[in-house]
VOBA-1610 file (N, C-alpha, C; in pm, whole numbers, padded with zeros to 5 digits, always signed):
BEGIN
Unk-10855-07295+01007Unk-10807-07224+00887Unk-10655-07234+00879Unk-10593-07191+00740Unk-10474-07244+00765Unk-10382-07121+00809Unk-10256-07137+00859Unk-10201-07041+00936Unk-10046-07013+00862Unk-10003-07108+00721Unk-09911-07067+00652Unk-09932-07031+00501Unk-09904-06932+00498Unk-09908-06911+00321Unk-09793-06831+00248Unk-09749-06916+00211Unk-09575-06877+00167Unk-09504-06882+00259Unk-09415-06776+00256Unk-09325-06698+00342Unk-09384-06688+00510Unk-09520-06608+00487Unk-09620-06545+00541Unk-09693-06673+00691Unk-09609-06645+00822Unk-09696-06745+00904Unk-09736-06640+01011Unk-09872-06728+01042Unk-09988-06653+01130Unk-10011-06722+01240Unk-10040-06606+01359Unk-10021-06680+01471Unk-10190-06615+01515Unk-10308-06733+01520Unk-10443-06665+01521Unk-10497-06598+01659Unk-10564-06484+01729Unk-10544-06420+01808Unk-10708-06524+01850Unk-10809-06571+01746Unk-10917-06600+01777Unk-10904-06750+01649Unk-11036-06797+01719Unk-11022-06901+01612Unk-11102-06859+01494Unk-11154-06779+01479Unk-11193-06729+01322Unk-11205-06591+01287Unk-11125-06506+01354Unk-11110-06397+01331Unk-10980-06309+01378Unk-10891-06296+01322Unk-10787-06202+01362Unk-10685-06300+01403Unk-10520-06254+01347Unk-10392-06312+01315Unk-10278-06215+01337Unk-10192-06272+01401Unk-10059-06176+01359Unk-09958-06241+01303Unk-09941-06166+01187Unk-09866-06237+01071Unk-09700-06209+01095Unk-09613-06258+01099Unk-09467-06280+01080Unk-09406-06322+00934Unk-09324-06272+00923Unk-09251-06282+00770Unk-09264-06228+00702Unk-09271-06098+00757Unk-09285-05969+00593Unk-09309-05844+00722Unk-09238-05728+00599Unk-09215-05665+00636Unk-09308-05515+00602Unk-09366-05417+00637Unk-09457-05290+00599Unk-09386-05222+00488Unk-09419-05236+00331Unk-09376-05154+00295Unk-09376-05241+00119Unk-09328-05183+00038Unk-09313-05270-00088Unk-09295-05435-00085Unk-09387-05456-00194Unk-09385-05630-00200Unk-09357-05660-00317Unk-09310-05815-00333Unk-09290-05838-00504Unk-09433-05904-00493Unk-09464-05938-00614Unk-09600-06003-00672Unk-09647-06146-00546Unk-09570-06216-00589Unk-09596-06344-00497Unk-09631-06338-00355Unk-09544-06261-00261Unk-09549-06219-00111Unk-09681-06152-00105Unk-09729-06017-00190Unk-09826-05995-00197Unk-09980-06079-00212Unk-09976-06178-00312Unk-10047-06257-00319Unk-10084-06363-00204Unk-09968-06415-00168Unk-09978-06490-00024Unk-10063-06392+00067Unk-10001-06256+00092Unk-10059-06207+00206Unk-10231-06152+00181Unk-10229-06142+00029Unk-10409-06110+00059Unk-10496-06234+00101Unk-10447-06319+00066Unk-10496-06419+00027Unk-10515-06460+00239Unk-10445-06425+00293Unk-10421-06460+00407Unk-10532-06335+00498Unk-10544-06209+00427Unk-10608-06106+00482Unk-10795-06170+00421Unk-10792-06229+00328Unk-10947-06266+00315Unk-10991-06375+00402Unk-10886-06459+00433Unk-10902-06559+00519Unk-10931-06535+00668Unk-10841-06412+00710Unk-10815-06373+00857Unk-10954-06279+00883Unk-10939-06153+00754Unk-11013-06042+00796Unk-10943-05896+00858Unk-10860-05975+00947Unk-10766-05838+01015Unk-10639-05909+01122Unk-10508-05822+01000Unk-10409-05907+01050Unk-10346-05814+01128Unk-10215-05812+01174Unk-10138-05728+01281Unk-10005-05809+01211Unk-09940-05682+01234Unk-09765-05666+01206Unk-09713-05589+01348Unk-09567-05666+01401Unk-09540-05640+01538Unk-09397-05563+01469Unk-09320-05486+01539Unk-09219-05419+01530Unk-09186-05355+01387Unk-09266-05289+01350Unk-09288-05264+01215Unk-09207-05122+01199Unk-09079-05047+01275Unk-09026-04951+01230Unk-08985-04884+01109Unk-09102-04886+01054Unk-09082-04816+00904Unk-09123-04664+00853Unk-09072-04649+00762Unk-09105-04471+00752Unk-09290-04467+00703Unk-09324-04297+00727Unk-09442-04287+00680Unk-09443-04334+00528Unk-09330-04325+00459Unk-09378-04346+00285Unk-09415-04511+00275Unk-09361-04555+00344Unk-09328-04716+00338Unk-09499-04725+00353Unk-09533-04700+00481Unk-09676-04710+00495Unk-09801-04703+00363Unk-09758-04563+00322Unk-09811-04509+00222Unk-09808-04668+00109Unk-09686-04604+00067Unk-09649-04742-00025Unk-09714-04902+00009Unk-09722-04942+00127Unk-09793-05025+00157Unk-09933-05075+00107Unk-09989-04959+00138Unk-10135-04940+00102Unk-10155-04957+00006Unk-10118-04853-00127Unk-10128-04878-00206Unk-10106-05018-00316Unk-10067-05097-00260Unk-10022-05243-00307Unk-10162-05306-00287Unk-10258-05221-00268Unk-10351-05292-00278Unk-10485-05190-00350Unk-10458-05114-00332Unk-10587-04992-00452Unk-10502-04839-00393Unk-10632-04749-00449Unk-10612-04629-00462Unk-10632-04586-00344Unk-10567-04500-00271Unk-10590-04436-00143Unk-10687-04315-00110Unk-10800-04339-00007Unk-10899-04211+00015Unk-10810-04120+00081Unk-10852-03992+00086Unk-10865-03886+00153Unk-11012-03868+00198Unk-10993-03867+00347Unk-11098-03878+00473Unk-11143-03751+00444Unk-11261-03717+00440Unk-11376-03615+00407Unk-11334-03512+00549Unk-11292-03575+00701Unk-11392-03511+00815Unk-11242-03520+00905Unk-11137-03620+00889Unk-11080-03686+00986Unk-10933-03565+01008Unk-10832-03586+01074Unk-10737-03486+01043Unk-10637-03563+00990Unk-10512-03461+00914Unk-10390-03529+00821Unk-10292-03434+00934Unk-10182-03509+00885Unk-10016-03424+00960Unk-09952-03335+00865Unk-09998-03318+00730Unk-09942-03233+00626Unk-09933-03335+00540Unk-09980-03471+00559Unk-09985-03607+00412Unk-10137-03630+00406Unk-10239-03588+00339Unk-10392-03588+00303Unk-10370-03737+00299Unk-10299-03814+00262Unk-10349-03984+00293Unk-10328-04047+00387Unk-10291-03995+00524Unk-10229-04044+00640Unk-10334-03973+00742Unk-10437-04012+00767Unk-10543-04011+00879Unk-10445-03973+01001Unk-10458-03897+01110Unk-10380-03887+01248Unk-10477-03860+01357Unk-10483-03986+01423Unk-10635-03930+01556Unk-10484-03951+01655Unk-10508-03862+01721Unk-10420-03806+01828Unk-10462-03782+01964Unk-10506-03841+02058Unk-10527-03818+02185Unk-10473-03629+02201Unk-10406-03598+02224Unk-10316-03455+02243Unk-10398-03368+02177Unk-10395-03388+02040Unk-10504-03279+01988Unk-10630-03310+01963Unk-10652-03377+01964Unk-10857-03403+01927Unk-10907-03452+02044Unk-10840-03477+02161Unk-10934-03586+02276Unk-10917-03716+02272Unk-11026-03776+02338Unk-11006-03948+02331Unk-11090-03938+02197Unk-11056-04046+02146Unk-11135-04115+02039Unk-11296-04108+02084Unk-11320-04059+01919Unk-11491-04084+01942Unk-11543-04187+01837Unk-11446-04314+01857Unk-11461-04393+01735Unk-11483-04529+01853Unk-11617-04504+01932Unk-11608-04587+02035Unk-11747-04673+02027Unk-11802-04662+01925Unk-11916-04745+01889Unk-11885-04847+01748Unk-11959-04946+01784Unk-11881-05016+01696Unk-11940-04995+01486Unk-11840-04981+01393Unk-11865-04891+01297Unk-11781-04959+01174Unk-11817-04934+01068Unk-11766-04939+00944Unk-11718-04843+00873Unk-11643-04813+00867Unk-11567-04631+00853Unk-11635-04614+00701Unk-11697-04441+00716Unk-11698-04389+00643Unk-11839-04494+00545Unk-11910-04523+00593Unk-11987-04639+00488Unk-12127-04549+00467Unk-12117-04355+00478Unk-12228-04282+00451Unk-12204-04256+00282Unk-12067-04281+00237Unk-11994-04264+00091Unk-12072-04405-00005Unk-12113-04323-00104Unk-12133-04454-00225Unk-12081-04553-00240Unk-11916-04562-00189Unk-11833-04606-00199Unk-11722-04633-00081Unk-11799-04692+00005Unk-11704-04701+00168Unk-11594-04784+00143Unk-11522-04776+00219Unk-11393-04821+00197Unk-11352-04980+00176Unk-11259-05028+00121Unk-11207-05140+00129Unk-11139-05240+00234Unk-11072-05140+00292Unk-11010-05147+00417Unk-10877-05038+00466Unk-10806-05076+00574Unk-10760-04932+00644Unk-10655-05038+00674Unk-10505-04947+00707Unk-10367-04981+00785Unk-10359-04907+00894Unk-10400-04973+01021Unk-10321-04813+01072Unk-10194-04901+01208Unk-10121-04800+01210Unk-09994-04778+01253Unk-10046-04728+01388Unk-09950-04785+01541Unk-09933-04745+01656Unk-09792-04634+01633Unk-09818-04502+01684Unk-09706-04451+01694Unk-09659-04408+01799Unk-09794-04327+01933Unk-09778-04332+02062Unk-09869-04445+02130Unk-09833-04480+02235Unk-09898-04599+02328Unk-09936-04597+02401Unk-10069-04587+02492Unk-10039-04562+02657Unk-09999-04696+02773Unk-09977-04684+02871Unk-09874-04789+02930Unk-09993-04909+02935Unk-10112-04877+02900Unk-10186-04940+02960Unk-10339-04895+02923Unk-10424-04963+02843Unk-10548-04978+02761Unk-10547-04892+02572Unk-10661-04869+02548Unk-10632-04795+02443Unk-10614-04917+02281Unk-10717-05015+02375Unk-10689-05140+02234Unk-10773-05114+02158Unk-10802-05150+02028Unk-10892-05148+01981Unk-10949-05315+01897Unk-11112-05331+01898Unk-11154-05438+01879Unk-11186-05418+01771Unk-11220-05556+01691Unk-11340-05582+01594Unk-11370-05693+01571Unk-11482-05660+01484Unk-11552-05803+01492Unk-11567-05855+01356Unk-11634-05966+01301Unk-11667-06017+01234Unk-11763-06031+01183Unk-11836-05962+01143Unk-11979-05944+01037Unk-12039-06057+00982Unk-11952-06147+00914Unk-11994-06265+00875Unk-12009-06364+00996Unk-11941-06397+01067Unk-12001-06441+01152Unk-12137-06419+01258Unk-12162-06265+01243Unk-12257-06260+01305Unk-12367-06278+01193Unk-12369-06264+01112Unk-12483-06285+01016Unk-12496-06449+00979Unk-12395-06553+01021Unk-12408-06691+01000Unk-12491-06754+01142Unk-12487-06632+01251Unk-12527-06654+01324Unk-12726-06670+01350Unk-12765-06579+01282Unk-12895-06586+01269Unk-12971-06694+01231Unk-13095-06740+01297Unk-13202-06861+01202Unk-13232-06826+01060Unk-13269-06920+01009Unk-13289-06881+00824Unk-13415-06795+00854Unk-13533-06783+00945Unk-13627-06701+00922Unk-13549-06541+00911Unk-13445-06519+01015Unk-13439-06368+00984Unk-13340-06369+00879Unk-13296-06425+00825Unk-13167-06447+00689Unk-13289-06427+00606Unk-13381-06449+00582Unk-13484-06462+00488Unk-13560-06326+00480Unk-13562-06262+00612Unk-13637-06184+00614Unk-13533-06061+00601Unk-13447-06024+00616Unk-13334-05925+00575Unk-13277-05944+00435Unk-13250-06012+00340Unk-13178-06028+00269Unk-13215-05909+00175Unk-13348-05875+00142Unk-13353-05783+00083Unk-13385-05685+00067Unk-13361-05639+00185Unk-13337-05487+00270Unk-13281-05382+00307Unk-13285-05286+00247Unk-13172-05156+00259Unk-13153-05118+00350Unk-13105-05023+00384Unk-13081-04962+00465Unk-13021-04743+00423Unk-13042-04696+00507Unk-12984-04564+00440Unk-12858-04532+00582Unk-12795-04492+00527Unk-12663-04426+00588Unk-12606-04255+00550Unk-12601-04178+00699Unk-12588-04070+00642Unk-12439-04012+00754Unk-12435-03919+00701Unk-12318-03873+00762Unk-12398-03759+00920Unk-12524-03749+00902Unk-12560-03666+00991Unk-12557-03705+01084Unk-12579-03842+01104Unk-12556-03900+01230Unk-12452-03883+01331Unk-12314-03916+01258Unk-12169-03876+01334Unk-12070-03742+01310Unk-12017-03711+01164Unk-11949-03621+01154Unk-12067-03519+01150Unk-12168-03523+01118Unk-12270-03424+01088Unk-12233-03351+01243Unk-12305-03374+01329Unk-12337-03350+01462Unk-12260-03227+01486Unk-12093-03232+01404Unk-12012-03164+01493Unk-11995-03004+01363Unk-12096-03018+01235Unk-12097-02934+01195Unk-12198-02787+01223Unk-12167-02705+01151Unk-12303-02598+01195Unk-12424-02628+01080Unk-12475-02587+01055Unk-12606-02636+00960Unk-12555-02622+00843Unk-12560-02504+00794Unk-12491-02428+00695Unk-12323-02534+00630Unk-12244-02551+00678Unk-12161-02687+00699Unk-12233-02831+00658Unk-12346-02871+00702Unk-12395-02980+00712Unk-12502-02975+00574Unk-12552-02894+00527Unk-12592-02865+00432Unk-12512-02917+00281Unk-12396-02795+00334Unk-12280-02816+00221Unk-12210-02977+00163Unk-12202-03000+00316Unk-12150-03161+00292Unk-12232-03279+00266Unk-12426-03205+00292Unk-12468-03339+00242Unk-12486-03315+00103Unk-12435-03198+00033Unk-12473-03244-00160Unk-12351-03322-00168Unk-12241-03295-00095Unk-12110-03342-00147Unk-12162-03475-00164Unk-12178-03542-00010Unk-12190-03681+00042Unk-12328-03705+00057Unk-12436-03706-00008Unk-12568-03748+00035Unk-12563-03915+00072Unk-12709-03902+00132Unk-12765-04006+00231Unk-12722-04100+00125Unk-12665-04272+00157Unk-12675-04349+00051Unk-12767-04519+00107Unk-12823-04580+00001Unk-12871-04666+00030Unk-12794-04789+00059Unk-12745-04883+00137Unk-12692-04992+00127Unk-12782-05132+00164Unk-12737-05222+00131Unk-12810-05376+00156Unk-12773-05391+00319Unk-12868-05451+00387Unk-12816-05519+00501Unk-12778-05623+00495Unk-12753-05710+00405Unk-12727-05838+00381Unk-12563-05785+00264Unk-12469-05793+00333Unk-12336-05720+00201Unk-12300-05861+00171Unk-12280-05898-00002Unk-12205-05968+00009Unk-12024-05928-00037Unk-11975-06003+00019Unk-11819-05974-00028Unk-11791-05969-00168Unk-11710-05876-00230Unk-11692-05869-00394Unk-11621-05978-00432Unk-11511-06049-00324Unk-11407-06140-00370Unk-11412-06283-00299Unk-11515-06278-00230Unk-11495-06425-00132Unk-11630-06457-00175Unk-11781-06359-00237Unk-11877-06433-00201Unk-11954-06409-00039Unk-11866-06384+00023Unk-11967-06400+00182Unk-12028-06355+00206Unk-12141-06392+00292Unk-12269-06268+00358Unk-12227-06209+00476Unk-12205-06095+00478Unk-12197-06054+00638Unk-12291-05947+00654Unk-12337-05871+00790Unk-12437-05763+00793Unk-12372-05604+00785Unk-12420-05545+00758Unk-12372-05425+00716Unk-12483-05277+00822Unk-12451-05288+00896Unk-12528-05204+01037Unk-12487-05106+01073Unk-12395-05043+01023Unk-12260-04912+01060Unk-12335-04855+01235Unk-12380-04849+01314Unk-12434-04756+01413Unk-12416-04624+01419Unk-12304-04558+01378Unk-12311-04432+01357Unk-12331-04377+01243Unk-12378-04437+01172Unk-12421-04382+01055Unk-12571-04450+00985Unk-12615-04542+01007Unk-12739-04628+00970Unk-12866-04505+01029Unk-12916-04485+00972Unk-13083-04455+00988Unk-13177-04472+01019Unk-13182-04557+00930Unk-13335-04643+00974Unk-13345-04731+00786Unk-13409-04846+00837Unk-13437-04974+00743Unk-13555-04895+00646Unk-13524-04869+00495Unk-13592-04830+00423Unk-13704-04860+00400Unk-13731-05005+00368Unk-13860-05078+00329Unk-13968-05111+00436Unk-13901-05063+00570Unk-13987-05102+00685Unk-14036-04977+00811Unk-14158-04995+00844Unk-14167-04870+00922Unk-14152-04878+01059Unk-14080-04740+01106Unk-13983-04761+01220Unk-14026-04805+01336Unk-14122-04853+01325Unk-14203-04958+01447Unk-14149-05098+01440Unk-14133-05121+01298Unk-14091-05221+01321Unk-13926-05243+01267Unk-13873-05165+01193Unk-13747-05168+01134Unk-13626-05112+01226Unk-13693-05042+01346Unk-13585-04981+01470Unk-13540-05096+01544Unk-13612-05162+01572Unk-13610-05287+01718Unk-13491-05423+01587Unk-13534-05403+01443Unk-13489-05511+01410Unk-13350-05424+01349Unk-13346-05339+01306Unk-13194-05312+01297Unk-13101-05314+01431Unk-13170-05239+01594Unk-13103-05224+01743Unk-13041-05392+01717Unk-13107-05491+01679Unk-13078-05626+01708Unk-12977-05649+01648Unk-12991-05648+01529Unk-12884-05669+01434Unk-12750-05612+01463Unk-12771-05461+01507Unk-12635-05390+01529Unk-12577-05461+01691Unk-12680-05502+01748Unk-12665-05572+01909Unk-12549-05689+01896Unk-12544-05789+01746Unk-12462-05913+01744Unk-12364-05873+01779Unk-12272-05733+01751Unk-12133-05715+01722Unk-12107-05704+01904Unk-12205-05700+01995Unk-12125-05687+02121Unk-12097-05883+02179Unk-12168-05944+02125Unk-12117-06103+02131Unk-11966-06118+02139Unk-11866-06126+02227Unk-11745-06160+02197Unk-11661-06296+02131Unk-11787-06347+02072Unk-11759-06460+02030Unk-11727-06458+01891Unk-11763-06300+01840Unk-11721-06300+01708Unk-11604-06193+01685Unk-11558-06141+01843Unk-11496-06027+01805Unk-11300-06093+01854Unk-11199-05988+01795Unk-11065-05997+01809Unk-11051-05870+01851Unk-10971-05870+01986Unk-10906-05737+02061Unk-10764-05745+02037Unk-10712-05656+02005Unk-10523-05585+02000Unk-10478-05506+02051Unk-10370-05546+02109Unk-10329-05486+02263Unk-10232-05401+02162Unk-10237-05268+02147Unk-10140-05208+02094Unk-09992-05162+02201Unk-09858-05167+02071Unk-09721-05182+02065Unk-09697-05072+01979Unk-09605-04954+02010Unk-09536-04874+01938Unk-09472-04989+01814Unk-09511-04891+01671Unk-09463-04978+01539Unk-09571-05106+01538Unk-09662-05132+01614Unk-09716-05223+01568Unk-09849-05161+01453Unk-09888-05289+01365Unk-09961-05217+01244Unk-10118-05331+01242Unk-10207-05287+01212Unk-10331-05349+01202Unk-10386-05295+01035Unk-10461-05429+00997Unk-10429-05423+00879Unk-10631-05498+00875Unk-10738-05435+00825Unk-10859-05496+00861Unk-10990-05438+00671Unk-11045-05561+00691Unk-11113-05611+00570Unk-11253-05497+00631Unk-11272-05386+00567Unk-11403-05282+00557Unk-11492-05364+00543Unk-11471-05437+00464Unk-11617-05497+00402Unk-11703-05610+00471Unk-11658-05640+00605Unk-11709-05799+00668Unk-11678-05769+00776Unk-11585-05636+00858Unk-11583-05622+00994Unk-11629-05534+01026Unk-11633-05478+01163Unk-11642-05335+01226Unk-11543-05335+01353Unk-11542-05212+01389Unk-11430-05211+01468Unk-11481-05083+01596Unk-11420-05050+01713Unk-11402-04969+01806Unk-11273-04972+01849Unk-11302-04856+01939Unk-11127-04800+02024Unk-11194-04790+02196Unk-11081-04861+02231Unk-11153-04892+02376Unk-11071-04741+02466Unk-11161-04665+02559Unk-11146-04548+02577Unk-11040-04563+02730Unk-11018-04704+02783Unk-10954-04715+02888Unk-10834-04679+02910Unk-10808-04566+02893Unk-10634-04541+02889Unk-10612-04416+02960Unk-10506-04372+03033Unk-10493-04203+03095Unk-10334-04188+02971Unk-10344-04070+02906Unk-10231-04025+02854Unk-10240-04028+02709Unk-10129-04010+02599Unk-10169-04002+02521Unk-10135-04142+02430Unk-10215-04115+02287Unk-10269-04182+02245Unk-10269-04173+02063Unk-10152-04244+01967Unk-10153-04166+01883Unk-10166-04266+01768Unk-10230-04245+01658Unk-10183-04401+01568Unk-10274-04303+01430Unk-10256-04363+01329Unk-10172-04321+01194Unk-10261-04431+01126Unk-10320-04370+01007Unk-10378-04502+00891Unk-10432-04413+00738Unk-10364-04482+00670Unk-10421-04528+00533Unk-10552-04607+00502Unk-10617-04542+00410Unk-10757-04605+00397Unk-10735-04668+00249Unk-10831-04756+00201Unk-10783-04834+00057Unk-10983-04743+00024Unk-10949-04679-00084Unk-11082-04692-00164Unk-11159-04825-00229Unk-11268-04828-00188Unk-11364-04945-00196Unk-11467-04915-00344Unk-11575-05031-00316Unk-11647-05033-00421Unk-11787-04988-00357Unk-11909-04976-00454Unk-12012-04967-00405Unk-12083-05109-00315Unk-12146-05144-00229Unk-12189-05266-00141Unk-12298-05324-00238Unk-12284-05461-00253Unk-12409-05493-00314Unk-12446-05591-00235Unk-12572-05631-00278Unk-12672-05752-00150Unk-12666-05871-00254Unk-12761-05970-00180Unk-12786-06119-00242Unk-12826-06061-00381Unk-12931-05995-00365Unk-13062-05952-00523Unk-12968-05902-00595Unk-12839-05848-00584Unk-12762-05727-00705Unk-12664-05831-00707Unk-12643-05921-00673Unk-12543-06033-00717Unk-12610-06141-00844Unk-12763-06171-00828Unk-12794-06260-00871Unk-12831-06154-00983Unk-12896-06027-01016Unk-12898-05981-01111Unk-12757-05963-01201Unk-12673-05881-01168Unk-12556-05915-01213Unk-12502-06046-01259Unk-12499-06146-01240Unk-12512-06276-01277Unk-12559-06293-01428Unk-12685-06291-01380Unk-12807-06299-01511Unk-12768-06234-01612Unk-12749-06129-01575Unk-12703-06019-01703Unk-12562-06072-01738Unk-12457-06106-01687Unk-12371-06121-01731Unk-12355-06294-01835Unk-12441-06353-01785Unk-12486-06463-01856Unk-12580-06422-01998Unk-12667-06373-01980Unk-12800-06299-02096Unk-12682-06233-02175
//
């Protein structure tokens, strides 16, 4: 893949997944720089920015250069509702240690996320992800054939639920009810197939009964431990990770003593559609 676009050069951490980009800086872009760099984030998936000492607004501002910013339903803020803060010091280690698609129990899961290193520990505390599309290019055409048009349900009871009281969990599932997604996602802007398996939040396979739809989703969600599709980042105070919602998943590796602090912006996304809601859409837009 190619490793210059504009200004914008990439140094690839894997050969088809994950880059750290040089030549730009966190924070406002003119049109063109911007363009180079998405264009470089659909290609990569999930890029990294090294010495990135910039203020929280810059961040902010960042983000937005690319959509509208969520406010996290469950997660904690520092006094900025668009600035996510998981903090070793106050919440514990990360419980973002299975591998996951943030937030994908929403109609509308996210687009993708920035987040910012702000404390470091001397030593572990990386976090991975993987590549969705690749694991789904990975399969024989029998199970490509046999998933493509298959839901799946995703709920929040699974993860944030757990840590509510009923009464709580009640409340938040009218907010956020159970939603259906494709296991087969394709990308809104590239076209691609990748699998869509969240583990902390997936259910169980709608159309199939859990005799047989448990063992074949465990599998499916099983590709993402293959390291052949995944990119690890050794986090750097000011360093920034920058990753595509829609075709990866990600974890936080729990190996670290001390603390542990990092900072992100989420981009609001679209609803997921499969092969069947592409080709209908199509039709109709042709008819």
């Amino acid at each position: 893949m190619r490793t210059h676009y504009g200004p914008i050069t990439l140094e690839p951490l894997t050969a088809g997944v994950g880059a750290e980009a040089e030549g730009i800086t966190i924070g406002p872009l003119d049109d063109e720089i911007l363009e180079h760099l998405t264009e470089a984030w659909l290609d990569w998936k999930v890029l990294f920015f090294r010495d990135q000492d910039v203020s929280t607004e810059d961040h902010i501002a960042f983000g937005r250069l690319f959509g509208d910013l969520e406010v996290h339903p469950f997660l904690p803020n520092d006094g900025n509702p668009e600035i996510v803060v998981l903090d070793s010091e106050a919440a514990g280690p990360s419980r973002a240690t299975k591998w996951h698609t943030d937030v994908s129990f929403r109609e509308r899961p996210p687009m993708g996320s920035i987040l910012r290193g702000r404390i470091i520990p001397p030593v572990g505390g990386d976090t991975l992800w993987v590549d969705m599309e690749q694991a789904y290019d990975s399969l024989d055409d029998e199970t490509k054939d046999r998933i493509e048009h298959l839901t799946a349900t995703h709920s929040l009871r699974k993860g944030f639920g757990r840590r509510l009281s009923e009464e709580e969990l009640e409340a938040k599932l009218v907010e956020f009810p159970d939603q259906e997604h494709p296991l087969v996602r394709v990308h809104p802007v590239t076209g691609r197939r990748s699998l869509l398996v969240s583990e902390p939040f997936v259910t169980h396979i709608n159309e199939l009964d859990p005799a047989d739809g448990q063992p074949l989703l465990r599998s499916l969600q099983m590709l993402a431990n293959d390291p052949t599709f995944q990119v690890r980042f050794r986090w750097r105070e000011h360093s920034f990770a920058m990753w595509d919602n829609r075709c990866t998943q990600h974890r936080a590796s729990q190996d670290y003593v001390g603390r542990r602090r990092v900072e992100r912006v989420t981009l609001l996304g679209e609803r997921p559609v499969g092969p069947g809601d592409v080709r209908e859409l199509t039709s109709s837009s042709v008819g």
